[in-house]
N, C-alpha and C positions, 0 to 999 in steps of 0.2 A: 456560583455565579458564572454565566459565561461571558468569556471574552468572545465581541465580534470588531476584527478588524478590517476594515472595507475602504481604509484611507491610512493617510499619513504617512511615518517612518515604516522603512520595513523593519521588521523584526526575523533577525536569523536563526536556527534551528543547526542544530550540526547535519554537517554536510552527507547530503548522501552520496555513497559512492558507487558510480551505473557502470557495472559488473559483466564479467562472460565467465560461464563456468566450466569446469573442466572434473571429471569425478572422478576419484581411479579406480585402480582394477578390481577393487574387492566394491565398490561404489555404497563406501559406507561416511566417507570423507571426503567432503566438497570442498575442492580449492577453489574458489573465485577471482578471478584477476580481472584487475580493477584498472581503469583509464586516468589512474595518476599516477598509477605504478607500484600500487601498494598491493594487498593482496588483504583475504578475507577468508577462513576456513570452519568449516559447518558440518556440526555431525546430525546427520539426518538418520536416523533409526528407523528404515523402512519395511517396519512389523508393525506400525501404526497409520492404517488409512488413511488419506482423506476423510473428513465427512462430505457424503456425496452435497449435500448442499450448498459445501461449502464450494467445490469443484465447479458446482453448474452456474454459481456466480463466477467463478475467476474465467469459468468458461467464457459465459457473457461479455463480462467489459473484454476481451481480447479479443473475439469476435466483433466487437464494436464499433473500434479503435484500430488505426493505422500508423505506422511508425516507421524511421527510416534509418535508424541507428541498432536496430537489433536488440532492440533491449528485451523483448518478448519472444527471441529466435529456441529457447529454451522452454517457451510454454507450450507444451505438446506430452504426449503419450508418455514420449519414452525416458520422462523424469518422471519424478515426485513433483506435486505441486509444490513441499516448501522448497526444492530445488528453484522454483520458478523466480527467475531475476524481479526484486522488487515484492517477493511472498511476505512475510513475516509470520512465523508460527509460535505455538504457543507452547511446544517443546520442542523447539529450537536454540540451542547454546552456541552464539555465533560470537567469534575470535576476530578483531580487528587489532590493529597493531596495538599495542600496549593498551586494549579496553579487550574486556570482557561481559557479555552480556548473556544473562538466562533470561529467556520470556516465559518462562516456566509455569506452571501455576504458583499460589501459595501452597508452601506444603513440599514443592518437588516432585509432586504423585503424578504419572502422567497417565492420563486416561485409554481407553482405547481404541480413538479415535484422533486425529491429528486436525486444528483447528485454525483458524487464519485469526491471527493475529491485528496485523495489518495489512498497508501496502504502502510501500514507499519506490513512488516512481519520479521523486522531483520535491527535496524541502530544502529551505533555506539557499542559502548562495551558490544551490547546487542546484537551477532546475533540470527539467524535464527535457525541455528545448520545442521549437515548434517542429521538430518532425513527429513527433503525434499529435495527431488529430483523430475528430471523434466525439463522443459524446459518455454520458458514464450511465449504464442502464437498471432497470429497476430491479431486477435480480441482486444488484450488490447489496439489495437491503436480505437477503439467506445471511447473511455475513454478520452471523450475531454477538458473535466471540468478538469479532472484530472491535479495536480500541482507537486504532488510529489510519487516516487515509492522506496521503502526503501526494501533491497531482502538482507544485506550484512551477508552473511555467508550462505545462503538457498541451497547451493550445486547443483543449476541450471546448467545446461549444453544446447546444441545447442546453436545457432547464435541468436542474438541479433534480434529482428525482425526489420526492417526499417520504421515499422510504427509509431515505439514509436518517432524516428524524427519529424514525422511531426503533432503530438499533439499539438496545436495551444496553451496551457497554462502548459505543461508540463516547471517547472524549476530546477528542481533537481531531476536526477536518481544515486540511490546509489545500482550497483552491486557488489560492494567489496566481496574478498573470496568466489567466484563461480567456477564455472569449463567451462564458456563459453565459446566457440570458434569460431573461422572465423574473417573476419574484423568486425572495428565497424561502422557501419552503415555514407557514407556517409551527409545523412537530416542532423542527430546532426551537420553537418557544420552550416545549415541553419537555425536552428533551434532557438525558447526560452529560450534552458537549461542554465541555467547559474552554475551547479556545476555537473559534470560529473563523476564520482565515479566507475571506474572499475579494478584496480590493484587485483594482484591474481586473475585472468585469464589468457586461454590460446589464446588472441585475437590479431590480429596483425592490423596495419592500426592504 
């Protein structure tokens, strides 16, 4: 059953934390430091591609979008996209302070191909902030792997695209405090999502 929330109380999520990276010398171990002072470390194994599909979506919504705090000063050439602030991969084993997280598949087996996980640009009582703007475009629907998309506070605007519906492992979108509009997308009937996160919008349907 999914949750859509579109009113009421908000409901928190752990904090995301909006990151600048730093890689060293051997650029096998990402340190991230973080704007509350914490720090976050990520071992990327860059023997495993992107999937190009996956790239010309992350391409897309960055091309889209505008921003004034740097949070996407790192999406370019000369990373890895799971380098990319706000990426989430799907063999990616990322170290926060006393938390530990594999997004691994089941099993540990990693493929040979490197997959987008999510994105987390803005959840819980950590948004986004309104220096992005922009809208989110229909390429994000390449983003098959993709489970979760975190945007709440990012000041997005235009229509929900209909493709992020039919994402065969998409199960939580959180566009909370945007400025989207039009209906919302039909698919999400049919859909996977099981938590649907869109109040403070201008969306009807």
């Amino acid at each position: 059953m999914m949750r859509i929330r579109s009113g009421g109380l908000p409901v928190l999520f752990a904090a995301v934390v909006l990151c600048a990276a730093n890689v060293d010398a051997q650029g096998d171990n990402l340190t991230v430091w973080c704007d509350d002072g914490g720090s976050k470390s990520t071992y990327v194994d860059r023997g495993f591609p992107m999937d190009n599909n996956d790239v010309k979506a992350l391409e897309a919504f960055r091309d889209s979008v505008t921003e004034d705090f740097g949070l996407l000063s790192n999406w370019n050439n000369a990373s890895h996209p799971c380098e990319w602030c706000g990426v989430l991969c799907m063999c990616t084993v990322q170290l926060y302070p006393g938390f530990m997280h594999s997004s691994c598949p089941e099993g540990g087996r990693f493929p040979d191909v490197e997959r987008v996980f999510g994105i987390d640009l803005g959840s819980g009582a950590r948004p986004a902030g309104p220096g992005m703007k922009g809208t989110l475009p229909s390429e994000m629907g390449r983003l098959t792997e993709a489970r979760k998309f975190y945007f709440h506070g990012a000041d997005l605007s235009g229509t929900i695209p209909p493709e992020l519906g039919r994402l065969p492992n998409l199960i939580r979108l959180l566009l909370r405090s945007n400025a989207m509009t039009g209906t919302v997308p039909p698919e999400f009937g049919t859909s996977r999502l099981k938590d649907l996160f869109l109040d403070g919008n201008n969306l009807v349907g």
